[in-house]
TORSE-483762 format. One line per 3 residues: number of its first residue (from 1); for each residue x, z, y negated of C-alpha. Coordinates in steps of 0.001 Angstrom, whole numbers, plus 524288, in hexadecimal, padded with zeros to 5 digits. Example, Ala and Ser with C-alpha at 12.3 -4.5 7.8 and 13.67 -1.06 7.14 Angstrom:
! TORSE-483762
1) 8300C:81E78:81194 ~ 83566:81BE4:80424
***
This chain:
! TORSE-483762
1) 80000:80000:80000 ~ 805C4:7FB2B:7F309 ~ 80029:7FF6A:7E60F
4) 800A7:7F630:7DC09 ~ 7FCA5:7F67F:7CDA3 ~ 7F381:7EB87:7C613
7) 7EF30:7EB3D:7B73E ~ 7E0F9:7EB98:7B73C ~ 7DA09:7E755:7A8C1
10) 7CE73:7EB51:7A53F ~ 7CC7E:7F864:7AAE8 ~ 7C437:8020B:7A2DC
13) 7C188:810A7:7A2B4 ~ 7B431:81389:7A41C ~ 7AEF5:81D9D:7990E
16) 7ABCD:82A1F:79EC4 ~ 7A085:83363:797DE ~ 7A478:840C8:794AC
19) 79A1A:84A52:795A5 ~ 79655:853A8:78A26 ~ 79528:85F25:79236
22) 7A251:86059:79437 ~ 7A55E:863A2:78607 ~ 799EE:869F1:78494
25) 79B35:87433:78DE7 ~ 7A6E1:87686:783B6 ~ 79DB2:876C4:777A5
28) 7A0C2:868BF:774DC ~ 79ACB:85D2D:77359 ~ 7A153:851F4:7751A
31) 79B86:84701:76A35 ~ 79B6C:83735:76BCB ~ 7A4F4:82FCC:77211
34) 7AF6A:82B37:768A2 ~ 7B9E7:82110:76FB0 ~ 7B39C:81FA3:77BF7
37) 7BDAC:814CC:783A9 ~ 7BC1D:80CD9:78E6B ~ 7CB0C:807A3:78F4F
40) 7CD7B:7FAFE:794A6 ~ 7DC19:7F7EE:79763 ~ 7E522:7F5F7:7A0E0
43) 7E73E:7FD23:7ADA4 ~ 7F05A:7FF5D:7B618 ~ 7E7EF:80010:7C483
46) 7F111:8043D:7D024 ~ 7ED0A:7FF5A:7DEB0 ~ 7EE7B:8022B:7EB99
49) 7ED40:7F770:7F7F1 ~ 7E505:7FC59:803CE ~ 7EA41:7F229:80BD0
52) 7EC72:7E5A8:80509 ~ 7E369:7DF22:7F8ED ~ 7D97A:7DB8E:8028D
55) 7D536:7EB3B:8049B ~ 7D5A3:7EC19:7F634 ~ 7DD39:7F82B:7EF00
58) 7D86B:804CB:7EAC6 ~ 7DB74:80956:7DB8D ~ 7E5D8:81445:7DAE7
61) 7E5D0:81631:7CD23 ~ 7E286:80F10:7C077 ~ 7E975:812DA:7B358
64) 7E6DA:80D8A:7A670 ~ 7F13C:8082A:7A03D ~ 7EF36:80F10:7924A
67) 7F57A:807FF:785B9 ~ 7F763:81373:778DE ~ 7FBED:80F2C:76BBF
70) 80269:81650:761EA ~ 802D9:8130B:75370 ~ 80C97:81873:74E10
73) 8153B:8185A:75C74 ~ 8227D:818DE:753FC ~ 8200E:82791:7513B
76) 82C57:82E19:754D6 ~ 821E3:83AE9:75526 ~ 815AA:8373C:75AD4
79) 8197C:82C4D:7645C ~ 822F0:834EF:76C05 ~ 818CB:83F9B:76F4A
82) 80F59:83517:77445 ~ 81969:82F32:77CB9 ~ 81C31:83B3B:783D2
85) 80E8F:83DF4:78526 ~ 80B30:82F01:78963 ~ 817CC:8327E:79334
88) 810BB:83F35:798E1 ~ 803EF:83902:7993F ~ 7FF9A:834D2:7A750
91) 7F332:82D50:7A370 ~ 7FB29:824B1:7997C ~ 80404:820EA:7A4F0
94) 804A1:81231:7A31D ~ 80212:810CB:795F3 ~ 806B3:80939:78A96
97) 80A5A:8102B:78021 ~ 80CBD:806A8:7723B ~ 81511:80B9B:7653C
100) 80EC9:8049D:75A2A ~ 81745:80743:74E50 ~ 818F9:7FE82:74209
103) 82794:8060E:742ED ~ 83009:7FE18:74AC2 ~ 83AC2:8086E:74C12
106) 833F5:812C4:74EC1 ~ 82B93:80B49:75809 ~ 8373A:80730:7602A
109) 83CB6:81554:75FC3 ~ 82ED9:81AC4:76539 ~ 82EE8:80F6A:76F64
112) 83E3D:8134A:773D6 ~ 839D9:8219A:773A3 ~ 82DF2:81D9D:77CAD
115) 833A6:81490:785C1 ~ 83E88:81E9B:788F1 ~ 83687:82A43:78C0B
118) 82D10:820BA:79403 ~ 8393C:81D3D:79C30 ~ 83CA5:82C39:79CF8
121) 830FB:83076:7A1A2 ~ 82E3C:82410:7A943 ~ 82013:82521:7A419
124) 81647:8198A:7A6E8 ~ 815C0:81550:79801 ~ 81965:808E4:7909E
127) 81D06:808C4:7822A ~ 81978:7FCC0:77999 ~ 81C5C:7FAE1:76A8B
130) 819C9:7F34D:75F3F ~ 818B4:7F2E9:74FC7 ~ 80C0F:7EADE:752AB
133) 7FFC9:7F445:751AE ~ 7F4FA:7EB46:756FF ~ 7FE73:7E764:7620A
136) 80137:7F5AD:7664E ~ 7F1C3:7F758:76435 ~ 7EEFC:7EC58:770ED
139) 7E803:7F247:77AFF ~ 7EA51:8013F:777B9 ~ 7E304:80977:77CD4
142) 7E602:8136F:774B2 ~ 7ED34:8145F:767D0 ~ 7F2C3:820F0:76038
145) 7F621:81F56:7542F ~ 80122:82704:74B0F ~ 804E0:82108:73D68
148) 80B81:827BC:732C3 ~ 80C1B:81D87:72715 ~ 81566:81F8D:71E0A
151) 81B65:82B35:7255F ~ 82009:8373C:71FA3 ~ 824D6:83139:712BC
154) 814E7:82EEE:710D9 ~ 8112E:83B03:717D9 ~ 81A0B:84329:70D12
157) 81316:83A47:70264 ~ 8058D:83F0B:7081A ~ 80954:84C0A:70537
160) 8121A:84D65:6FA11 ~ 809AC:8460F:6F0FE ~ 7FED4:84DCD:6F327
163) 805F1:85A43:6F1F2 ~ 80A05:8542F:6E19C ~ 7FA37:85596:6E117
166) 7F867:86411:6E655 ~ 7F54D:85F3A:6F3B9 ~ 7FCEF:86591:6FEBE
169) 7FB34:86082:70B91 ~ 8016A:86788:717E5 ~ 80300:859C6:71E03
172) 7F9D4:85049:71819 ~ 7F776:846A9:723AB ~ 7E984:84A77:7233F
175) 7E273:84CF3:7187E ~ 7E43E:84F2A:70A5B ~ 7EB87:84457:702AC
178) 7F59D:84163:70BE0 ~ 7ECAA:840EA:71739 ~ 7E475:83720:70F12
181) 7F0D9:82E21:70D15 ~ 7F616:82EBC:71BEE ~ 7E81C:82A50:71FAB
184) 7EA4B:82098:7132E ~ 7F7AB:81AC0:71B26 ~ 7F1EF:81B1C:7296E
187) 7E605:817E2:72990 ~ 7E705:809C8:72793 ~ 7F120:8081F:731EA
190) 7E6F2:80F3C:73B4B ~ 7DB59:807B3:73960 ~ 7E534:7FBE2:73A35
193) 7E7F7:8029C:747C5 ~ 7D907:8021D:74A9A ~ 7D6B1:7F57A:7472D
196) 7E098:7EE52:74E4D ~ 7DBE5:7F768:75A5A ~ 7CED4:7F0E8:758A1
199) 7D381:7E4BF:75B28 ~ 7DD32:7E602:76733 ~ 7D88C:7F3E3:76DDC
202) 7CC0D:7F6C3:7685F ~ 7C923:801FA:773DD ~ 7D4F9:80980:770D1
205) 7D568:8182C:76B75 ~ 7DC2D:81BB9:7605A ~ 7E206:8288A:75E15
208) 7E831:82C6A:7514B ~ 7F2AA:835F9:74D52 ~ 7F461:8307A:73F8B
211) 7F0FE:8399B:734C6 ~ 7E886:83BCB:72F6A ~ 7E0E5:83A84:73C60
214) 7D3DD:83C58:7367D ~ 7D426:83193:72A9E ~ 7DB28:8276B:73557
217) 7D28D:82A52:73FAC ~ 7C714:82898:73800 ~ 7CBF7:81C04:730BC
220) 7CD6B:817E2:73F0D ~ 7C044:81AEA:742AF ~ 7BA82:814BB:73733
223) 7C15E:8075B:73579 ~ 7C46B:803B9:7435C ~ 7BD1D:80359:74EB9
226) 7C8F7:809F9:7579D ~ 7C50C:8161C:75F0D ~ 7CE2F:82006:758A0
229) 7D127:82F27:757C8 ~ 7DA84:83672:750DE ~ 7E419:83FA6:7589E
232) 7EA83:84CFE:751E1 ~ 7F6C7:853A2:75809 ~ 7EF48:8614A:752EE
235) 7E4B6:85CC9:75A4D ~ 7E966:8613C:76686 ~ 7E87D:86F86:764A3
238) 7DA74:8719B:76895 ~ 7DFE3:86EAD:77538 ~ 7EC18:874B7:77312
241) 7EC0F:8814C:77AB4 ~ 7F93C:884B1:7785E ~ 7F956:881D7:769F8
244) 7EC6B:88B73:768CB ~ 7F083:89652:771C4 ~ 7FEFE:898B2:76AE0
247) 7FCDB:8960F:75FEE ~ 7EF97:89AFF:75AD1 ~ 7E93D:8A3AA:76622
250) 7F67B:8A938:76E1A ~ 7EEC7:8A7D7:77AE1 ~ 7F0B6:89D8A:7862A
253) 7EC46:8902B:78461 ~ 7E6CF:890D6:7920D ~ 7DC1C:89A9B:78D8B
256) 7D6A3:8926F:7848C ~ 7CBF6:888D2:785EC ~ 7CE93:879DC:77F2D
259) 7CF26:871CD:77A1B ~ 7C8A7:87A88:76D94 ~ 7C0BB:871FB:76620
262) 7C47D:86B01:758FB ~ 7BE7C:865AB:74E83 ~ 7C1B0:861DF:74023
265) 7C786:8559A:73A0D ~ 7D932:85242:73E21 ~ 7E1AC:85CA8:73805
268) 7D64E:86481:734C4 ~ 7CF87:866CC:742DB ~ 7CDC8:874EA:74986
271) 7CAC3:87C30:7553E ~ 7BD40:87DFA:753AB ~ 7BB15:888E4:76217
274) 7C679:88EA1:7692E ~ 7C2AB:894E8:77447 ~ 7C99D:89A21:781A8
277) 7C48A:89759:78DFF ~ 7BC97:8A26B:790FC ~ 7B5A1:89E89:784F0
280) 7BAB6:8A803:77B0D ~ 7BC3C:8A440:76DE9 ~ 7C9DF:8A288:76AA9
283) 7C81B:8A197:75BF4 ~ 7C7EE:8B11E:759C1 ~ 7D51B:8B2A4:75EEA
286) 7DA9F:8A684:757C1 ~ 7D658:8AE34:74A6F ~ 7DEBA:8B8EF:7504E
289) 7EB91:8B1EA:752ED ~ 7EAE3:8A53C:74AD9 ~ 7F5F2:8A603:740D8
292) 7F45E:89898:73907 ~ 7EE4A:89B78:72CBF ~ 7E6B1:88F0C:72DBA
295) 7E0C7:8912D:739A4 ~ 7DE14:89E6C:73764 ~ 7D70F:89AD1:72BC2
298) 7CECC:890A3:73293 ~ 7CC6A:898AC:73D64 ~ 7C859:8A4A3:735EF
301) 7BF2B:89E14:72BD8 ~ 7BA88:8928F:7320D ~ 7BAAE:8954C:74297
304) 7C2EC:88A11:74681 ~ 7D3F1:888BD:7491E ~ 7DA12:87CF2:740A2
307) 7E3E0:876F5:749F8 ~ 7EA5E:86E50:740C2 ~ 7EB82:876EC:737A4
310) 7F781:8732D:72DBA ~ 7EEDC:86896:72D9E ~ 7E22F:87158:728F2
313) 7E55E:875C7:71CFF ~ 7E5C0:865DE:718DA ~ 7D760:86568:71A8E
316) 7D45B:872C0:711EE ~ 7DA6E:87294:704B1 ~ 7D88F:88265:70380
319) 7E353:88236:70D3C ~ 7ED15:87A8A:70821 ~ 7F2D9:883EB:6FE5F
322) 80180:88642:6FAEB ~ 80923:891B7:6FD41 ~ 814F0:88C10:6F675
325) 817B6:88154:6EB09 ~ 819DC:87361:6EFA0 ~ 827E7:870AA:6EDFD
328) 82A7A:8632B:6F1F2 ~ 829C3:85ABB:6FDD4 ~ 8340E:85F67:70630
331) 82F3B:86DBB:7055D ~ 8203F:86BDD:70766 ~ 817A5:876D1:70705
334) 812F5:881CD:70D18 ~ 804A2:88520:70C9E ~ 7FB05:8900C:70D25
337) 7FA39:89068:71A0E ~ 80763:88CEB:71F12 ~ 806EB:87F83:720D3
340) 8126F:8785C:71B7A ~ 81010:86998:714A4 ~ 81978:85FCD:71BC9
343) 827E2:85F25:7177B ~ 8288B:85164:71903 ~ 83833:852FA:717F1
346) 83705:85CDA:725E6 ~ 82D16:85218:729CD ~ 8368B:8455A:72943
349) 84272:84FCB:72E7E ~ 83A45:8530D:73AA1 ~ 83610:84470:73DAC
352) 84391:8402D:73C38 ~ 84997:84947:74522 ~ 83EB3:844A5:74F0E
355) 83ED2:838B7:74E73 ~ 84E5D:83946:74E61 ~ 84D55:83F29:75D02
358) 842A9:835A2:76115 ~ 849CC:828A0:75D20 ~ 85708:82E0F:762B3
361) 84CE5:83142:76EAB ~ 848F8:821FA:76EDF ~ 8586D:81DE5:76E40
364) 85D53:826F7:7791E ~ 86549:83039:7702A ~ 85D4B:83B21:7740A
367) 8583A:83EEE:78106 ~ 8492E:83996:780F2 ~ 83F61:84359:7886B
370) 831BF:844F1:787A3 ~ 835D9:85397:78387 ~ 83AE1:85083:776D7
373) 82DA3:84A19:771F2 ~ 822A9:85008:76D11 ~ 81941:8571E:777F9
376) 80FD4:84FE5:76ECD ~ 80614:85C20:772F9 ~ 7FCD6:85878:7676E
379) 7FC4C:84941:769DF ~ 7F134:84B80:7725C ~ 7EDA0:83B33:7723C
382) 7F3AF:8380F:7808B ~ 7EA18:84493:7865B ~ 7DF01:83D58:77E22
385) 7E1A5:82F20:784C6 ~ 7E4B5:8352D:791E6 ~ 7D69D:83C8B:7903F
388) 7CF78:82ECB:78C3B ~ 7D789:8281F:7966A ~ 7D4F6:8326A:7A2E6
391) 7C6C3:8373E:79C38 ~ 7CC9E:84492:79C32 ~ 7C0A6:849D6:79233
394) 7CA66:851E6:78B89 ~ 7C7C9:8579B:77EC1 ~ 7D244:8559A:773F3
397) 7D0DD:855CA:76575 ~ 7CE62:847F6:75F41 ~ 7CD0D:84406:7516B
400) 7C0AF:83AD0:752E0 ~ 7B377:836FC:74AAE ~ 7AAEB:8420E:749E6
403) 79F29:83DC5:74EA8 ~ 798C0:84D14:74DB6 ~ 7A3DB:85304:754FB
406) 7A5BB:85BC1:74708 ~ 797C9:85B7B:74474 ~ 79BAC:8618F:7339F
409) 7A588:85481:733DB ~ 7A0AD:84876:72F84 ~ 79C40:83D2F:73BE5
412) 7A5F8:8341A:738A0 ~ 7B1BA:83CE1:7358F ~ 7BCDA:83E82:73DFD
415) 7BED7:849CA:74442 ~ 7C77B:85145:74D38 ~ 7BF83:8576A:75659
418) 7C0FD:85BDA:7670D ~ 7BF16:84DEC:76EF0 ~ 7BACA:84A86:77CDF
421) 7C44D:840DB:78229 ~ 7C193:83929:78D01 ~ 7C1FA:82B67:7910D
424) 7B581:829B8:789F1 ~ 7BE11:82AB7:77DDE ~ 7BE53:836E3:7743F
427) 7B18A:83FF2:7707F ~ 7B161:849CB:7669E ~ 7ABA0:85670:769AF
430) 7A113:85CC0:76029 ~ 7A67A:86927:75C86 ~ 79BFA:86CAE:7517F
433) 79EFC:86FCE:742C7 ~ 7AA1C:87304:73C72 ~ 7A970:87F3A:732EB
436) 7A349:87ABE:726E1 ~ 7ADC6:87C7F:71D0F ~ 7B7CE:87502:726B0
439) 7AF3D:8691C:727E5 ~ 7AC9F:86819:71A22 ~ 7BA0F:86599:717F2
442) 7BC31:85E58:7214C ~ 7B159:85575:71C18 ~ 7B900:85450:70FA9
445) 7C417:84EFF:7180E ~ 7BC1B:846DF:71FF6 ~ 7B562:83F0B:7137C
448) 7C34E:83FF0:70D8E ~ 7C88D:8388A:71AE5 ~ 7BDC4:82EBA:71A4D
451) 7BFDB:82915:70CB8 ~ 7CDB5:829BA:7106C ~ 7CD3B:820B9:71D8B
454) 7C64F:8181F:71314 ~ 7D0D0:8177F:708CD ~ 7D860:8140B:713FF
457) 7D38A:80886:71945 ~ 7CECD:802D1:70BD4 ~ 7D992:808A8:7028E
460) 7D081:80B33:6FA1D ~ 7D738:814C5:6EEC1 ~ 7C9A9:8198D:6EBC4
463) 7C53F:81D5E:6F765 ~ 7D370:824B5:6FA31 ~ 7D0DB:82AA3:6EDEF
466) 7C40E:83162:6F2B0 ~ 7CA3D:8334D:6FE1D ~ 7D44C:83C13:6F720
469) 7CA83:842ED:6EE94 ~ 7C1DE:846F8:6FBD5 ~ 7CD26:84CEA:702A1
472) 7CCA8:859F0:6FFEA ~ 7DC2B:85EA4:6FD27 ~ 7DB3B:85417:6F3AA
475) 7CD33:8571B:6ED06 ~ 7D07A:86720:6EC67 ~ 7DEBF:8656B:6E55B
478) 7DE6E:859F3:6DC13 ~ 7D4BD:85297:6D1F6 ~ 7CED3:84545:6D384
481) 7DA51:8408C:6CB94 ~ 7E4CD:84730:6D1DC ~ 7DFCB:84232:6E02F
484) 7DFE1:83492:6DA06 ~ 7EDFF:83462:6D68B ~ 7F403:83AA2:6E3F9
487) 7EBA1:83097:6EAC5 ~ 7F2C6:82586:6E2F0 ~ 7FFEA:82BC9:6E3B3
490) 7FD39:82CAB:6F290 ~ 7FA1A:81EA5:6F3CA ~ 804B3:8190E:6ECB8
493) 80DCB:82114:6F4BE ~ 809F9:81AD2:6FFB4 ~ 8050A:80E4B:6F9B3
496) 80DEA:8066B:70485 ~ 804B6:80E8E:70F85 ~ 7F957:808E7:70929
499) 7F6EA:7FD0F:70666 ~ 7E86D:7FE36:70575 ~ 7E841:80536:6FADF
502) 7F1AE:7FBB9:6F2E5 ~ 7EA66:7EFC7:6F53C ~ 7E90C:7E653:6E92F
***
């Protein structure tokens, strides 16, 4: 008996229901299907003769051979942690894995770096790369995407300028006037993403890491017809039992029961129940031994546990108070609560060093081992895709259209919220209303987000303008006129990012 191997085309999954009770024996309900798939592609089908073609062959095994894009694959951060976890990954045996980067260098460092550690590990996986973003986009099956425009020299001019005005942002990748211009510099290369994906792999799924997650995945949403989601690496701690158990409730992870449900909006999301298994509230002890004075705050005055919570105090201008004078750029600042505004000097140091060790990795000057990179603990897309691929119904948390999951959050907002996964594609789970004061900000950020996936697309000054004026760092620190002039000393500083909004 010889086994022997054939290509099949053609083969689908079937879509499998997922039944309601399940979650709601947890007090959940899951809510309509968002990104239900039924991937065609190619297979690999693996036979077995029972005595010669006549007697016919019974199926041992048939594996999908799974294609993943990544936008953005010259990242000398982010592309090494997915390798080793496409490496580890049994169900992405066999796949294709394509680096799409309009960087030529870096690309071809990221493919050396691959291709080695492939060979080391003598993992089933073949690397592909090209500057060409519709050609990488050809029959994916699934496409992350992770763009930084302008890098850090636009990422310090997001939030130094600001900071002239009164406006100090902790990081600025979200919200607030930097967040508004990062969203200003990707989203147009996104949609771009989402159109040519119409075109040559209309079924794929899109998940983004690109901040700010919200504004791109809902300028996705809304100006393609791609089924896309946006991914957080701080959205892994609802499911993160050692994260929760050191370092908030000193107890052991296996005693508690999650994933804890989440709700809120990326960067500004919380566990919203925390229970252990017996069914004891975990929340009174977490007032007890939280230390954070941002989630203590939360947690004391409002019942739920920010998770992302440098991140927090972004969304709430109250919060973002100084304890110390701003005294220039390669200082930063310290703020009420601890939080430190990026030294973008410590920044570029840091990434240097890295990516130092990872391109003398790629050339053999250093010994290359999957122990060197990145666990990449919070990059939780390979569990998603191996939970669509093997219908695992897993529950992980998902930034996705709202569609009542929040029912205080507007419909069409995005939100980031617990999700069923299956191979029936990715669900969000109703998990009620927010408290009141939280969702009316968010709200603010929400309307703020929308005119500013317009401004976006259209590069429309006015509508930027509003878009400014809703957002509410901006509308609690400075006057009409003052928000006028950092938007157009924002724009002109990265007037070669966007085009759109220096057409004649």
């Amino acid at each position: 008996m010889c086994p022997c191997i054939f290509p099949v085309l053609g083969i689908s999954f079937s879509v499998s229901s997922l039944s309601d009770a399940l979650y709601k024996g947890r007090g959940w309900e899951v809510s309509s299907n968002l990104g239900a798939a039924e991937h065609a592609g190619v297979f690999w089908v693996s036979f077995i003769s029972l005595g010669g073609l006549d007697h016919g062959c019974r199926i041992l095994e048939v594996r999908r051979m799974t294609k993943i894009t990544i936008i953005g694959g010259g990242s000398s951060t982010f592309t090494p942690q997915l390798m080793r976890l496409f490496i580890e990954s049994e169900v992405l045996s066999g796949s294709t894995i394509t680096l799409m980067d309009i960087d030529e260098h870096r690309l071809r460092v990221m493919e050396s770096l691959s291709r080695q550690l492939i060979r080391k590990e003598n993992a089933d996986l073949r690397v592909e790369t090209t500057t060409d973003q519709r050609e990488s986009l050809v029959d994916a099956d699934f496409v992350i995407t992770a763009i930084a425009v302008g890098g850090s020299d636009a990422w310090e001019v997001d939030i130094e300028l600001p900071a002239k005005y009164g406006v100090y942002m902790p990081v600025g990748d979200s919200v607030g006037p930097g967040g508004i211009m990062r969203a200003f510099r990707h989203i147009p290369v996104l949609v771009s993403v989402g159109r040519d994906l119409e075109e040559v792999s209309p079924d794929a799924i899109v998940f983004n890491y690109t901040n700010p997650v919200t504004a791109n995945t809902l300028a996705m949403r809304r100006y393609t017809r791609v089924n896309s989601f946006g991914l957080c690496s701080c959205s892994s701690i609802p499911r993160n039992g050692k994260y929760l158990s050191s370092r908030i409730l000193g107890v052991d992870a296996e005693d508690l029961a999650l994933p804890a449900p989440a709700g809120g909006i990326n960067h500004c999301s919380a566990i919203l129940e925390l229970r252990f298994k017996d069914g004891a509230d975990a929340f009174p002890l977490a007032r007890e031994k939280v230390e954070n004075p941002v989630q203590r705050h939360f947690l004391e005055n409002y019942g739920v546990l920010p998770y992302c919570w440098s991140h927090w105090i972004e969304f709430f201008p109250t919060l973002c108070k100084l304890e110390e004078e701003y005294r220039g750029r390669l200082q930063g600042l310290r703020m009420k609560y601890g939080i430190h505004v990026h030294d973008m000097k410590r920044e570029r140091e840091r990434a240097k060093k890295w990516e130092t060790l990872v391109k003398n990795m790629a050339l053999g000057k250093e010994e290359i081992s999957l122990d060197v990179l990145p666990s990449g603990e919070s990059i939780e897309v390979v569990q998603i895709i191996e939970a669509i691929l093997e219908n695992r119904n897993e529950i992980f948390v998902v930034n996705v259209p709202n569609d009542g999951a929040i029912s205080n959050l507007p419909e069409d907002a995005v939100v980031e919220v617990s999700c069923a996964v299956g191979r029936y594609g990715i669900r969000p789970i109703r998990v009620g209303e927010l408290p009141d004061s939280i969702a009316a900000t968010l709200r603010s950020h929400i309307a703020a987000q929308k005119l500013t996936v317009e401004a976006a697309v259209t590069g429309d000054r006015d509508v930027a303008y509003r878009a400014f004026l809703q957002d509410p760092q901006v509308s609690s620190r400075l006057s009409l006129d003052e928000a006028g002039k950092l938007l157009d000393e924002m724009l002109n500083a990265h007037a070669e990012y966007l085009p759109r909004f220096f057409k004649s």
